[in-house]
C-alpha positions in Angstrom: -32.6 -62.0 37.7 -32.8 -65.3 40.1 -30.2 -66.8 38.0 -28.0 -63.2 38.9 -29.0 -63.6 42.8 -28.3 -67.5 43.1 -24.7 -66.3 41.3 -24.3 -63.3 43.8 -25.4 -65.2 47.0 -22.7 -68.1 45.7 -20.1 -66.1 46.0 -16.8 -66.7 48.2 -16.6 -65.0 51.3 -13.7 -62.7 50.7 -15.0 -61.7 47.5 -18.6 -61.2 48.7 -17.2 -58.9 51.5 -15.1 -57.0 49.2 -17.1 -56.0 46.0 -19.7 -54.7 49.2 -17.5 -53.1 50.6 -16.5 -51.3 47.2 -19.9 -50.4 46.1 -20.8 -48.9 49.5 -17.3 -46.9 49.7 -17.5 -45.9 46.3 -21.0 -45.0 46.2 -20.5 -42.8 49.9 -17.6 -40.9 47.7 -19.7 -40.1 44.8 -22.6 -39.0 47.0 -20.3 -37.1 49.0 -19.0 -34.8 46.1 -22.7 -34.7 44.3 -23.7 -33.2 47.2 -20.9 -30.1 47.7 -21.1 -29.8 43.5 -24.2 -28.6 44.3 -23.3 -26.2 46.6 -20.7 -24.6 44.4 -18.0 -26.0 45.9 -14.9 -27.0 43.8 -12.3 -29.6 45.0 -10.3 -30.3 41.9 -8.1 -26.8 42.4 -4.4 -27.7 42.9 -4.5 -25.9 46.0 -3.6 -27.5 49.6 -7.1 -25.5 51.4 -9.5 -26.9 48.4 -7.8 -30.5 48.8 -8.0 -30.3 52.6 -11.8 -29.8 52.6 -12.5 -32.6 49.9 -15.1 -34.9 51.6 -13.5 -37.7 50.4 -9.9 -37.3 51.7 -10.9 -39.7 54.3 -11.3 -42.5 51.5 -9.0 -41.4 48.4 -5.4 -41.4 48.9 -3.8 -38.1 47.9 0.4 -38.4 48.4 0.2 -34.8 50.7 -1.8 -36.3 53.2 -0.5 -39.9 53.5 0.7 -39.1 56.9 -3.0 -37.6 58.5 -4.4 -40.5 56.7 -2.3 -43.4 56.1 -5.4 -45.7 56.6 -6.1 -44.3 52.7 -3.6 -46.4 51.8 -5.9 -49.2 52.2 -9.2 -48.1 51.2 -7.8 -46.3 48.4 -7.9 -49.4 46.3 -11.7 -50.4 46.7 -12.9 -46.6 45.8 -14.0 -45.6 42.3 -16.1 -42.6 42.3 -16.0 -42.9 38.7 -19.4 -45.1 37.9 -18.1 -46.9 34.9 -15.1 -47.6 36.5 -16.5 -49.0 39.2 -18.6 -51.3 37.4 -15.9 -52.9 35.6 -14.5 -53.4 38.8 -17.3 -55.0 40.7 -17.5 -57.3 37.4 -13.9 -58.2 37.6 -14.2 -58.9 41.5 -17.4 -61.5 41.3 -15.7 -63.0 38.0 -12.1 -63.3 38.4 -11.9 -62.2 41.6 -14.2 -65.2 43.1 -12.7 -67.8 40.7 -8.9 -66.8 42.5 -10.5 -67.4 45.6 -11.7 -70.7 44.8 -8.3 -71.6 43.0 -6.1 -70.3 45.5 -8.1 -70.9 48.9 -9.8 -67.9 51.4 -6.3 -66.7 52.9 -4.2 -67.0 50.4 -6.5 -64.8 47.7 -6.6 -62.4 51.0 -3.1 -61.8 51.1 -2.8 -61.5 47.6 -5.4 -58.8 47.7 -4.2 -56.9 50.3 -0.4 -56.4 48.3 -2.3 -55.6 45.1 -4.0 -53.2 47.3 -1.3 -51.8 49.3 1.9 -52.0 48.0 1.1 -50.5 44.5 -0.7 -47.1 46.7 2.2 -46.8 48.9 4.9 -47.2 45.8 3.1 -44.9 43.6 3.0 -42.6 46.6 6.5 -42.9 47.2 7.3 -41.8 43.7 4.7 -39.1 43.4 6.7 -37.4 46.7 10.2 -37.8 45.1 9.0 -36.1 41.6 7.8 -33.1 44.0 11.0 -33.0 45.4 13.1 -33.2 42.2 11.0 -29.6 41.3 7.5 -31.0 40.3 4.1 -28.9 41.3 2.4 -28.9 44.4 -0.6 -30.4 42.4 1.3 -33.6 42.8 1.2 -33.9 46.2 -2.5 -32.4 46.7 -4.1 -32.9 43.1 -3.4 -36.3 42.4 -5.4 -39.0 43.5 -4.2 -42.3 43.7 -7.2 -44.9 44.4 -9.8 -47.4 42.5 -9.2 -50.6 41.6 -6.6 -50.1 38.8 -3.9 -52.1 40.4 -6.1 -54.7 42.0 -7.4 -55.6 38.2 -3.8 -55.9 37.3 -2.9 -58.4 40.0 -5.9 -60.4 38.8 -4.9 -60.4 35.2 -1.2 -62.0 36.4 -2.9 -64.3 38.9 -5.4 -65.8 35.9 -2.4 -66.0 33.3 -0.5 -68.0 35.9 -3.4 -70.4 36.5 -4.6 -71.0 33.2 -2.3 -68.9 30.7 -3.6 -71.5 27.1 -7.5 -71.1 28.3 -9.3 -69.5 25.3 -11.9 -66.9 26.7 -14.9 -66.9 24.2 -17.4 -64.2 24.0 -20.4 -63.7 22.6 -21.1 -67.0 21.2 -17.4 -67.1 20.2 -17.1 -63.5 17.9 -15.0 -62.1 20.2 -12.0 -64.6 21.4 -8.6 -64.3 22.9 -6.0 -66.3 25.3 -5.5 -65.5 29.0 -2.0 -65.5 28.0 -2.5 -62.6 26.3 -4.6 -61.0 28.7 -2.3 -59.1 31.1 -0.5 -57.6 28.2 -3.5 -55.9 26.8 -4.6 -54.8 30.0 -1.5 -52.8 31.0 -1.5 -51.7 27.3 -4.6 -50.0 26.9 -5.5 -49.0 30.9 -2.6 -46.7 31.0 -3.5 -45.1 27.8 -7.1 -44.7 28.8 -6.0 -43.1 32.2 -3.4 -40.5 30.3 -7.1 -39.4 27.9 -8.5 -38.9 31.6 -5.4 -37.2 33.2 -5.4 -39.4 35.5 -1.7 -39.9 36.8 -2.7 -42.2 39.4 -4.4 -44.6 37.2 -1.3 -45.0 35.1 1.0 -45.9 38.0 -1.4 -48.1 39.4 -2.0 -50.1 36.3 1.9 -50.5 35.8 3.0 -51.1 39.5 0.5 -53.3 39.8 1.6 -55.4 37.2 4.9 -55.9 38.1 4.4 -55.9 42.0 1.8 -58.6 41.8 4.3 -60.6 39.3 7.2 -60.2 41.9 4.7 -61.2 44.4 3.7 -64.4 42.8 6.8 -65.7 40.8 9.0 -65.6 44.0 6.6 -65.3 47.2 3.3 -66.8 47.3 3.4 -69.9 49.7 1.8 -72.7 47.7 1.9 -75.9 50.2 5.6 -75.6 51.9 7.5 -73.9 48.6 7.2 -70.2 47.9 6.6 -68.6 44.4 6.4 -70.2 41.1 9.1 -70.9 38.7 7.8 -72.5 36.0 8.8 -71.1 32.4 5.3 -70.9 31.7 5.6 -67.9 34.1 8.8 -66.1 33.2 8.5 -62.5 32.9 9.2 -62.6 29.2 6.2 -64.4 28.2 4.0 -61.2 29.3 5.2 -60.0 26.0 5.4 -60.6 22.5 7.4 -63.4 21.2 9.6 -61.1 19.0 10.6 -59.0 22.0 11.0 -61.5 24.3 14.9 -62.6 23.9 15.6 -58.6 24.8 13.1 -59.0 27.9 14.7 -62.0 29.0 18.3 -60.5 29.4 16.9 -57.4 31.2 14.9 -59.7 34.1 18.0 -62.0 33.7 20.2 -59.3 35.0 17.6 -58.0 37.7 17.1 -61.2 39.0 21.0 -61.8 39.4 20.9 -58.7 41.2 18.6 -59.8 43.7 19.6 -62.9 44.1 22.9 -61.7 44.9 21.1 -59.2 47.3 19.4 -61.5 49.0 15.9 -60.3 47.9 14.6 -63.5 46.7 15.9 -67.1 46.5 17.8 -68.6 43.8 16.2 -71.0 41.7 18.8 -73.5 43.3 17.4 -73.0 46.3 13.7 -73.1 44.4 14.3 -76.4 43.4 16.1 -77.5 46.7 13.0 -76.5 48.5 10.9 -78.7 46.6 13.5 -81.6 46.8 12.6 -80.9 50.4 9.2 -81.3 50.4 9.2 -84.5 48.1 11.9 -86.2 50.4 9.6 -85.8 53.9 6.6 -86.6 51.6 7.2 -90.2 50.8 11.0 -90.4 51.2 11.8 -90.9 47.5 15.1 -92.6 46.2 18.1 -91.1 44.5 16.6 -91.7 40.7 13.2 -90.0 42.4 15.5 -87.2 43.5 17.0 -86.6 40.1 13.9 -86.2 38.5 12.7 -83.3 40.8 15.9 -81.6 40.6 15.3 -81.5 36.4 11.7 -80.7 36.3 9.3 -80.9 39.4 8.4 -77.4 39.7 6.9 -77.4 35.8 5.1 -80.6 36.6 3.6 -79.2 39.4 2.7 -75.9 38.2 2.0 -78.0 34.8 -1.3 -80.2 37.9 -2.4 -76.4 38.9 -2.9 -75.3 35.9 -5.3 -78.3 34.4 -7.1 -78.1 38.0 -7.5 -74.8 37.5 -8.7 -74.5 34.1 -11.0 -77.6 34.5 -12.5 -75.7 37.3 -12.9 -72.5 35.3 -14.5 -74.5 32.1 -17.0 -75.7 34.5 -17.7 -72.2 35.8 -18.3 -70.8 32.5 -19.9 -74.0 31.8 -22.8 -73.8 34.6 -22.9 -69.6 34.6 -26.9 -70.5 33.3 -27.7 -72.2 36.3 -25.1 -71.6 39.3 -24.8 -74.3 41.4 -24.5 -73.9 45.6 -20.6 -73.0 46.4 -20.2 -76.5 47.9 -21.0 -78.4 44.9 -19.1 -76.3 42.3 -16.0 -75.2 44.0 -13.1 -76.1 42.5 -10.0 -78.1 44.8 -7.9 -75.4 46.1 -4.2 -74.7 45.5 -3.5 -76.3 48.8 -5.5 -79.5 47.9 -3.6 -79.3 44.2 -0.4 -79.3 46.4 -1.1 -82.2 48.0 -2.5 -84.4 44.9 0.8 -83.5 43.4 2.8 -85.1 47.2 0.4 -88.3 46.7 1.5 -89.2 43.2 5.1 -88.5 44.2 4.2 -91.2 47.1 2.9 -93.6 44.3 5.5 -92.9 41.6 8.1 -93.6 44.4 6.4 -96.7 45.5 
C-alpha cells in the first residue's frame, strides 16, 4: 500500500490532474443516475424529454445537444460511468499515460491529450448528425452517448508503439508476453468488438477515430524540437497491421497521402526532410557530405535516439515499479532533451 502511494504521489502533473479529475467526474455521473434509478426514473428511452432530463447531460456528450453543451465535448472524454471501464482507464492513465508525459515533456503530452480528447468527440459527432440526416432514428442524436476514455486509450496505444514499437511487455513473471508493436492493433481489434456486445455505438467510433486521428496527429504534426511529425518507416501506417496485409495498406495510405499532399494538408516528405536539413545546418553548420547524409536518413536516425531513450527509460520504470523512486531521480530525458542530444552529435560528427 505505501509502495502504491509513493507511486501515486510520483506521478506527473498532467497526469495526476487528469486521472483526478476522471475519478471525480466519473464517479459524480454514476452517483447522479444511482440516485434517480432509485426514484424510478428511466433515462435510456430514445426520447428527446427523457434525454433532456438525464443528470448527466451536463458531463456526457450526446450529438442532439452539442450546441446547449459544447463544453461536453471536452469532458466527454474523462467520464466513464461504467466502473470497470473506468478502472482500466485510470490504470492506463498512471501507466502509459504518466510514462508519455515523461517521454514527451508536460505540454507536449497536454496537447496530445486534448486532440485525443477532442477531435475524436467532435468527429464522431459530426458523423452521428449526418447518419440522422441520411434517414437514421432520432435515438442517434438523443440516445447515443459518446464519452469515456475509448479514444484517449487509443492515442496512447499509437503514442507507445511510436516510442518503443520492439519493447516486449512481460506479464506475470513472463506467462503472458507481447510486443508494443502489436499493441495498437489488438486494441482497436477487440475494443470495438466489446463496445458492439454493449451496444455502445459511441465506443466503437471512438476506439477507431481515435486511432487514426492520433496517428495523423503524430506522423505529420507533433512538434518535436523545430520539425513536426515523425517519418520514420518504423511509423508508417502499414506497420499497424499484419505483415501479409501490409503491401495492400501501403497503396491505400500511399494514395491518401498524395492527396493531401497535393491539398496542402500536410507537408511532403521533401519538405520533411528539408526541415530537418534546416535544423542541422543552424545547429553546427554542417558541410555538403554532412548535408547528404541527412537528406538519406536523418529522420530514422533520429527517431531510431527516441526510441532507445525511450525504452531505456521505460525498462527502468518497470524495473523500479517495487520501490518507486521520487520523480526527479527517475524521470526519463524528455523528447525535447532527445532532440537536442541528437543536434550535439550532429555538432561532433561535423567537427
Amino acid at each position: 500500500m505505501n509502495a502504491l502511494m509513493l507511486h501515486l504521489r510520483g506521478l506527473p502533473v498532467a497526469t495526476k490532474f487528469v486521472s483526478t479529475t476522471s475519478f471525480a467526474l466519473s464517479v459524480a455521473v454514476l452517483l447522479l443516475r444511482l440516485r434517480d434509478a432509485s426514484k424510478g426514473e428511466d433515462h435510456d428511452s430514445d426520447s428527446l424529454g427523457s434525454a433532456s432530463v438525464d443528470p448527466a447531460r451536463y458531463l456526457v456528450l450526446r450529438p442532439g445537444f452539442v450546441v446547449n453543451y459544447s463544453w461536453t465535448l471536452i469532458t466527454a472524454a474523462f467520464v466513464e460511468p461504467n466502473p470497470v471501464f473506468l478502472l482500466c482507464g485510470l490504470l492506463t492513465l498512471v501507466t502509459i499515460g504518466s510514462f508519455l508525459e515523461r517521454q514527451w515533456g508536460l505540454r507536449s503530452y497536454a496537447a496530445f491529450l486534448l486532440i485525443v480528447a477532442v477531435v475524436p468527440a467532435l468527429t464522431a459527432t459530426g458523423l452521428m448528425i449526418l447518419f440522422y440526416a441520411l434517414g437514421g432514428g432520432a435515438e442517434l442524436l438523443y440516445k447515443t452517448q459518446i464519452g469515456g476514455m475509448a479514444g484517449v486509450l487509443s492515442g496512447f496505444t499509437v503514442g507507445l508503439k511510436q516510442l518503443v514499437p520492439d519493447y516486449n511487455v512481460k506479464l506475470l513473471r513472463g506467462k503472458i508476453g507481447f510486443r508494443v508493436n502489436d499493441l495498437p492493433g489488438v486494441y482497436t481489434l477487440i475494443a470495438p468488438i466489446l463496445f458492439s456486445i454493449l451496444g455502445d455505438l459511441g465506443g466503437v467510433l471512438l476506439v477507431n477515430i481515435g486511432f487514426i486521428e492520433s496517428f495523423v496527429y503524430l506522423r505529420f504534426y507533433k512538434r518535436t524540437g523545430t520539425v513536426r511529425g515523425d517519418r520514420s518507416e518504423a511509423f508508417a501506417f502499414c506497420t499497424f497491421f499484419p505483415e501479409f496485409i501490409q503491401p495492400v495498406i501501403k497503396w491505400l495510405s500511399d494514395i491518401v497521402y498524395r492527396l493531401a499532399v497535393a491539398c496542402k494538408v500536410i507537408t511532403s516528405d521533401e519538405g520533411y526532410r528539408q526541415q530537418q536539413q534546416d535544423v542541422e545546418l543552424e545547429a553546427g553548420g554542417i558541410g555538403r557530405r554532412a548535408v547528404e547524409e541527412v537528406q538519406s536518413g536523418s529522420e530514422t536516425s533520429d527517431a531510431d535516439r527516441r526510441r532507445a531513450l525511450a525504452a531505456k527509460a521505460l525498462d527502468m520504470r518497470l524495473g523500479n515499479s517495487a520501490s518507486p523512486a521520487p520523480p526527479s531521480e527517475t524521470s526519463p530525458p524528455t523528447e525535447e532533451a532527445a532532440a537536442a542530444a541528437a543536434n550535439n552529435t550532429s555538432k561532433t560528427d561535423a567537427a
